[in-house]
N, C-alpha and C positions, 0 to 999 in steps of 0.2 A: 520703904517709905510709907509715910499715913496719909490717903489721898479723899479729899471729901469731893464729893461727887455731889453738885445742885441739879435737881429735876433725876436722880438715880433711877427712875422707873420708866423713864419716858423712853420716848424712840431712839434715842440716840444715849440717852445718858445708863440705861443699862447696858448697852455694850459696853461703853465705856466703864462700868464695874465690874462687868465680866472680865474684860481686860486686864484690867487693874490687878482684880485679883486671883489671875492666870499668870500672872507675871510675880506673885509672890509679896503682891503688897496688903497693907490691911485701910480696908475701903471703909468709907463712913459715908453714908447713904442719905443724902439733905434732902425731904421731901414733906410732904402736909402727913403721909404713909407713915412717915418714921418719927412723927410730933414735930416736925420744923418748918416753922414759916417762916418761907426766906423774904416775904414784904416787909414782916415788923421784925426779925429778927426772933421772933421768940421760940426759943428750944434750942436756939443756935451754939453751940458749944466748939470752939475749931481748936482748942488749947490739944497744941503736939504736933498739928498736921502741915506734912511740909506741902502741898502744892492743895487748890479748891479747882476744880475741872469747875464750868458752871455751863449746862446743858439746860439750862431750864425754860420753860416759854409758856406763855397763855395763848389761849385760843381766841383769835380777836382780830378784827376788820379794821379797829379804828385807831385812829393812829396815839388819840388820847390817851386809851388806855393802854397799852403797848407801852409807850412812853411812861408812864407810872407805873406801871410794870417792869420795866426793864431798867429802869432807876434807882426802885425804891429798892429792886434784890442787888444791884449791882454795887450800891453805895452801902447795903449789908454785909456784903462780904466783904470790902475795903475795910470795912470798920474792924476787920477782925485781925488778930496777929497774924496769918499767914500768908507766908512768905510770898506765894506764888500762886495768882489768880489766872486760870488759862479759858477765857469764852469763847464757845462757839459762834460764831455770825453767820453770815451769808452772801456769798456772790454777788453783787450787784445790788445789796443793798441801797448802795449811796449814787444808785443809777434809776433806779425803776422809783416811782413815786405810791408804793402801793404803803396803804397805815399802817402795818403792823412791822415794816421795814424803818417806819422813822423811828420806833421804840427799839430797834437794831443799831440805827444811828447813835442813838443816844450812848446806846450799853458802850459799845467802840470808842468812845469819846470821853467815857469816864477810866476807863481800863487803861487807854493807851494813855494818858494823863498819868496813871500811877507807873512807877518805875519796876512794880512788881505786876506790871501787865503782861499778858499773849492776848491776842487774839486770831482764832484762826478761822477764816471765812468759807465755807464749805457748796458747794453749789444744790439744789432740789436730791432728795434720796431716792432710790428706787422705789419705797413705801408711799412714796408723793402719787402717785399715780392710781394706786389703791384705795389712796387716801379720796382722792380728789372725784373717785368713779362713786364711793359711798356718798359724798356731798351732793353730787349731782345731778343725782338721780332724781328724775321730776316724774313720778306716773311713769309711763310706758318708756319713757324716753332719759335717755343720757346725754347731757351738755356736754362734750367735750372741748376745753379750751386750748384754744392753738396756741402753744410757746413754745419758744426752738430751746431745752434746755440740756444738759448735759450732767444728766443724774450719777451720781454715786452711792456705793452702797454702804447703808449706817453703820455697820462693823468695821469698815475701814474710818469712817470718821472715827467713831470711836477709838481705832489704833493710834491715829493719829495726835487723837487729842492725848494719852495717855501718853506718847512719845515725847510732847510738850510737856507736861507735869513732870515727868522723868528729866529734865534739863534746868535751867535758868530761862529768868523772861526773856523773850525775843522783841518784844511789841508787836509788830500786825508779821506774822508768819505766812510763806506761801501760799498762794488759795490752794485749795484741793476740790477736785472737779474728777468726774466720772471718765472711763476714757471714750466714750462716744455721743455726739450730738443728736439728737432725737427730735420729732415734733411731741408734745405732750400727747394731743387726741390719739398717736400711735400708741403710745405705750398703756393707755387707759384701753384701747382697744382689745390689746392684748393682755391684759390683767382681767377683761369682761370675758376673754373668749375662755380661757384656761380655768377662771370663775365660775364657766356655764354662767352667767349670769344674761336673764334675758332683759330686751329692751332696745331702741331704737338708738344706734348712738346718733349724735349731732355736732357735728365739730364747728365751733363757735370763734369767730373773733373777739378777743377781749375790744373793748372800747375804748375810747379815749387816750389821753396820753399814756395810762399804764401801757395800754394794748401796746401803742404805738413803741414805746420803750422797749418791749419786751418781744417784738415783732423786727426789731433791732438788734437785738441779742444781748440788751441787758442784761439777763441772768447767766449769760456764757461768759466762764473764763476768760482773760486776756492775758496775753504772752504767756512765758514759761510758768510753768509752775508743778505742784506735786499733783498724779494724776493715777486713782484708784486702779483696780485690775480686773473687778468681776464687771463681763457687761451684764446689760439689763436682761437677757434673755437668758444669763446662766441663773442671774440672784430669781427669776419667774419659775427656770425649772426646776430648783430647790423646794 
């Protein structure tokens, strides 16, 4: 198979080329990196490829931009002959009210509409926590925010998603969720200590209705579904 891969370099969308092309396919790599804007389409070439994986995301709070964002690539790659468009989302998107989830809203919305849609909703990674401990670092002190969430690790998404490219659309496929519940401030704890990284941590409640949402278990899986295999403590002592 010829699998083009949106956001190829990012957190999730290079595994999912590793994948790809572990598995014996030949990968084509959609990024600003390789000359391709996937906003205007320009550079865009998908003539031959049977499945477009689209891993791609901006970095962004607001729900505006998010939304033109996740629009304007999503309605890019529909425009293109191939057959089979598979996106990643997110858990509780269409629960938790935070902006860069309503530009998630939107992508789901245009995808499952087309008949060559997957979308496969994925819960926070184990790199979220990494992630989250470099943002938050204020001076001396680390913000740690408290959500109950249940992380998985980005190379299983990536399996996953590449397991979808390898078939026919589904439209909204199984979530995939990590297989244990965690508070966040925990697992930021332990990404500081194994870090050495110094500083005061602070474990914080989010505010407002997000808080509230997510203090709820928004972002946890509900009912059955497909559920990763490394926990957080093995993907840390890697």
């Amino acid at each position: 198979m010829r699998i083009a891969v949106a956001g190829g370099t990012g957190a999730v969308g290079r595994h999912v080329v590793e994948v790809a092309r572990e598995r014996g396919h030949e990968v084509l790599v959609l990024a600003r990196s390789a000359g391709v804007d996937l906003v205007t389409g320009e550079g865009l070439d998908l003539a031959g490829v049977d499945a477009v994986v689209d891993a791609s995301s901006v970095r962004t709070a607001s729900a505006d931009t998010s939304t033109r964002f996740f629009e304007a690539v999503t309605r890019t790659l529909l425009a293109t002959p191939a057959p089979h468009l598979v996106a990643l989302s997110i858990v509780g998107c269409d629960v938790v009210d935070m902006g860069y989830y309503e530009g998630k809203r939107r992508q789901e919305e245009l995808v499952l509409a087309d008949p060559r849609g997957t979308v496969l909703r994925a819960t926070q990674f184990h790199e979220f926590a990494g992630q989250m401990l470099e943002r938050t670092r204020k001076g001396p002190f680390i913000l740690a925010p408290r959500m109950r969430s249940q992380p998985v690790a980005a190379r299983e998404v990536g399996e996953a998603l590449v397991d979808l490219a390898e078939g026919p659309p589904v439209g909204r496929a199984e979530d995939l969720a990590g297989p244990d519940e965690h508070d966040m401030a925990d697992l930021i704890r332990k990404v500081k200590q194994a870090s050495r990284i110094r500083g005061l941590l602070v474990p914080v409640a989010l505010p407002g209705a997000v808080g509230k949402q997510i203090r709820a278990g928004g972002l946890l899986p509900t009912g059955p579904g497909a559920r990763g295999k490394q926990t957080f403590d093995e993907w840390l002592a890697r």
